[in-house]
Structures are given as structure tokens and as C-alpha cells.
N, C-alpha and C positions, 0 to 999 in steps of 0.2 A: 489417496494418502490420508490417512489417520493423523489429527493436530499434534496427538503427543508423538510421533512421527519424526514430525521439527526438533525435534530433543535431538536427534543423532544423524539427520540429513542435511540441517545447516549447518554451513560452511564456519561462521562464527560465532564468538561468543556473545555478542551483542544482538544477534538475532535470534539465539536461542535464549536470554534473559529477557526481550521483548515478546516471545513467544507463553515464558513460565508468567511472564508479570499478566497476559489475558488470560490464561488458565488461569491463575489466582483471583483476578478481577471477578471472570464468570461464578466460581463456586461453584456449587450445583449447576447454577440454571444452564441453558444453554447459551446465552449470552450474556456477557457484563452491559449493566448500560451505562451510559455518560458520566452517571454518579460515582460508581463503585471505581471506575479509573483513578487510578494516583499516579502523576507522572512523574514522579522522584521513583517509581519503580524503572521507568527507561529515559532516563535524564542523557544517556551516552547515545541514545538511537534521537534524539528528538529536532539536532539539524539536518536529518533525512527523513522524518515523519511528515505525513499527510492526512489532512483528517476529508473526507469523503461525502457529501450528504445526496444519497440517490435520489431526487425529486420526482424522477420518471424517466423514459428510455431517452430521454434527448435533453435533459438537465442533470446534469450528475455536478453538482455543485461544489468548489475544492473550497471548506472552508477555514483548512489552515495548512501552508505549505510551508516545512522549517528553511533555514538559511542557505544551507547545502545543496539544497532543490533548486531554490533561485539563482545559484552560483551554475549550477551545473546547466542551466537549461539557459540560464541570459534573461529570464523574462520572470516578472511577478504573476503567480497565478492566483494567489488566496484571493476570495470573494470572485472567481470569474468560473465559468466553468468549463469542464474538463473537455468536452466538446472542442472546443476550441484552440488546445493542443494537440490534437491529435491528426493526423490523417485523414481525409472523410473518407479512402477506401477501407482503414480499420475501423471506422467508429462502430460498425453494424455490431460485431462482433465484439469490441470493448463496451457496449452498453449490454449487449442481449446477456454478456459477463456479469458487469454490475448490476444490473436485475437480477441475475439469478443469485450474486451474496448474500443479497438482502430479503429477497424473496423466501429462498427456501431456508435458510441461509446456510452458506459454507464460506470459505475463505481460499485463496490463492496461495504459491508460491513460484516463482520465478529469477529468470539472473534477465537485467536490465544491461546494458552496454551504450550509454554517453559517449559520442565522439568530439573530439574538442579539435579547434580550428589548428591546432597544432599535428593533429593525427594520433595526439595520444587518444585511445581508447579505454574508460575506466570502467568496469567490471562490478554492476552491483549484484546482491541478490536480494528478492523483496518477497515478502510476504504481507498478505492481507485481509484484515478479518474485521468481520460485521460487530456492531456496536450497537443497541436497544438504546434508543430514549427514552427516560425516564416516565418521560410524559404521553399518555397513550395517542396513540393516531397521528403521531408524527414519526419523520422517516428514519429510518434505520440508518446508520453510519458505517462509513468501513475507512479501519483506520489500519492507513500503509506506511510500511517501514521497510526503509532500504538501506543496506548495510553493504560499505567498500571495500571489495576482496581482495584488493591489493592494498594491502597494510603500508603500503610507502602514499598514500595516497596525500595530494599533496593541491591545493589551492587553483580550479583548471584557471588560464588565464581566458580564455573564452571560447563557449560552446559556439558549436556551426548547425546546431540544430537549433530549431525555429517548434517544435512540437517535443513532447512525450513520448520518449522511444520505446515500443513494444516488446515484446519476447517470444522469443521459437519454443521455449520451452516451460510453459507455464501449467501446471497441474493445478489442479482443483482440491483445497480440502475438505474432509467429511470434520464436522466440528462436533454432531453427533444428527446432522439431520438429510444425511445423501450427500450425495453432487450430483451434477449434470449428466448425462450420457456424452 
């Protein structure tokens, strides 16, 4: 899938204005970095935002998870890393992922599904795209945003997951430089 794509295949309006605000961000280049982000362009995505920093295939570093993420999941992740929510029989594959963002880079999109102790199950969709640092030789960023598809969504009283739940259906985007096979 092609990023200007997200324009008419997300579900919402807030993740297709967090989609226009990194097209904006980037300009030309192929990535926006750290600098060029303004987050009063997605002030309504930012208690589901996650900011990412790939260290290497076994530190993927979460260095800002908004409020929403913590409500949903029961547990603070910012400053910890993402390794350590996850499954170790996904991780192979959610790393060989985020190396490949930031690597070649492209970006994600996917629906996430949170089950909470009560049985509701609440329906996100996320997308996720690679972010340049300013400053050379240090690592690239992928900053994710997940957006609630059920518009009644409503305060969970608490999750029964212990990890970052994954996706059946995650596509790869081409942001202008490939994707994966």
C-alpha cells in the first residue's frame, strides 16, 4: 500500500489527519524528522500515540506512550522497552518488523484488538511511520498512532492483558522507499 493510500482506507478521521500531518511534516524529503513534527497537528491522536526508538533487533525502545495506551494495557511502558510487552514467540517477527521501518524505511498499518477483564473487546486501527533524527548517526524513530473504532468508546475499567496485542492483519507501507517481501 502506498501512504497517500491512508487518505481513503482509514477507517477514521483522526487517523487520516495524523496520516496528512506526516505527509506535511516530511515535505519532499522522504522522512520528516524530530524537528519538523508539530504536535498541535495531532493534538486528538496523542493519548493513543507512541513514540518508538529502534536501538537494534532486541531494544526497540518506547520513548513515549500517551494515556490511553496505559489505560488500555494496565501497565506504564514509556522508558522500558517494547521487548518486554510482547510475547517472546512474536517478538522474532515484531523486531525483524521494526528493523525493517527504519532500515529501509516504510511504515505499517493495522487494527489492534485490547480485551479487557470485563470481555469487552475494543477495536483499534494503527498505523506507523518512521521519523529521521535531526541529528546524524542516531536512530531513526517510528511514531505510532492508534485510533478507537468504536466511537462509543468509553474508559476500559481494566485490561486482562499483561503484553501488546498484535495484528492478523498488518500491511506494510511503501512511504516512497519499498517494503518488505
Amino acid at each position: 500500500m502506498q501512504v497517500q493510500q491512508l487518505r481513503t482506507t482509514a477507517q477514521h478521521a483522526d487517523t487520516v489527519r495524523f496520516v496528512e500531518a506526516w505527509l506535511r511534516w516530511r515535505g519532499d524529503q522522504l522522512l520528516p524528522r524530530r524537528n519538523d513534527m508539530d504536535l498541535h497537528d495531532i493534538v486528538a491522536n496523542l493519548p493513543t500515540i507512541a513514540l518508538l526508538e529502534v536501538l537494534g533487533p532486541d531494544n526497540v525502545l518506547i520513548r513515549l506512550a500517551g494515556t490511553k495506551l496505559r489505560l488500555l494495557t494496565g501497565m506504564e511502558t514509556t522508558g522500558r522497552n517494547y521487548r518486554d510487552f510482547t510475547p517472546p514467540a512474536d517478538w522474532p517477527a515484531r523486531s525483524q518488523r521494526y528493523m525493517e521501518m527504519v532500515g529501509r524505511p516504510c511504515g505499517t498499518f493495522n487494527t489492534v484488538r485490547f480485551e479487557m477483564a470485563s470481555g469487552q473487546v475494543l477495536l483499534f486501527e494503527g498505523v506507523n511511520l518512521p521519523i529521521d533524527s535531526e541529528i546524524p548517526g542516531r536512530p531513526r524513530q517510528i511514531l505510532c498512532c492508534l485510533t478507537a473504532l468504536d466511537r462509543r468508546y468509553q474508559k476500559p475499567k481494566s485490561p486482562t492483558q499483561s503484553y501488546i496485542p498484535g495484528s492478523d492483519d498488518l500491511q506494510f507501507i511503501d512511504i516512497g522507499a519499498g517494503v518488505p517481501d
